[in-house]
N, C-alpha and C positions, 0 to 999 in steps of 0.2 A: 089297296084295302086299308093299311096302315094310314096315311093318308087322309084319307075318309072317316075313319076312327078319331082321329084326334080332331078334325073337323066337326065330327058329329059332338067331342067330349065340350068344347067352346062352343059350338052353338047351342047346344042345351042348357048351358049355362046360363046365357044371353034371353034364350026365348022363355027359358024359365026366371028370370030376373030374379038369381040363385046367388049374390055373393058367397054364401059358402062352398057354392061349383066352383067355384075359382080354387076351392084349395086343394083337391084332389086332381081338376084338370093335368094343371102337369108335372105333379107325379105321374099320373097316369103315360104320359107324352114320354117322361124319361123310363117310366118300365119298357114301352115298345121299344122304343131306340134302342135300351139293353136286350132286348128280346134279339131283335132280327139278327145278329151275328150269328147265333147257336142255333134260329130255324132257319138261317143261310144253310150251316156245316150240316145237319140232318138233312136239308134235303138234298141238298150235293152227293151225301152217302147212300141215302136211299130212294134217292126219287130219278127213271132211268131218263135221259135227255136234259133235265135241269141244268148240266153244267153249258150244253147248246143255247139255250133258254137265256144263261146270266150274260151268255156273250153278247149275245144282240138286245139286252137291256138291259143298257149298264145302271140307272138308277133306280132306287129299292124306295127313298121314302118322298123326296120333294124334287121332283125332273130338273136336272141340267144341273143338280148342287148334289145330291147326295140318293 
């Protein structure tokens, strides 16, 4: 989903021939990044089976890197 977010944030940029999309883009790209550590820890705490879930999919935002 994250992924696709930041996908979506550059390509609207582009499709919209928006140079000033370009300056929130990635801010936006580093808010998620800081994001998903703290929606990792919540939902390890509170979401039942999530920690089976993170074993068998080890990457969160770009496959085989991170």
């Amino acid at each position: 989903m994250y992924t696709g977010f930041i996908l979506m944030f550059f390509g609207l940029t582009i499709v919209l021939s928006s140079l000033f999309g370009l300056i929130p883009t990635p801010i936006d790209t580093i808010l998620i990044i800081i994001r998903i550590p703290f929606e990792e820890k919540v939902l390890h705490e509170g979401l039942e089976g999530y920690t089976e879930y993170t074993e068998k999919v080890k990457y969160r935002l770009i496959p085989k890197i991170w």
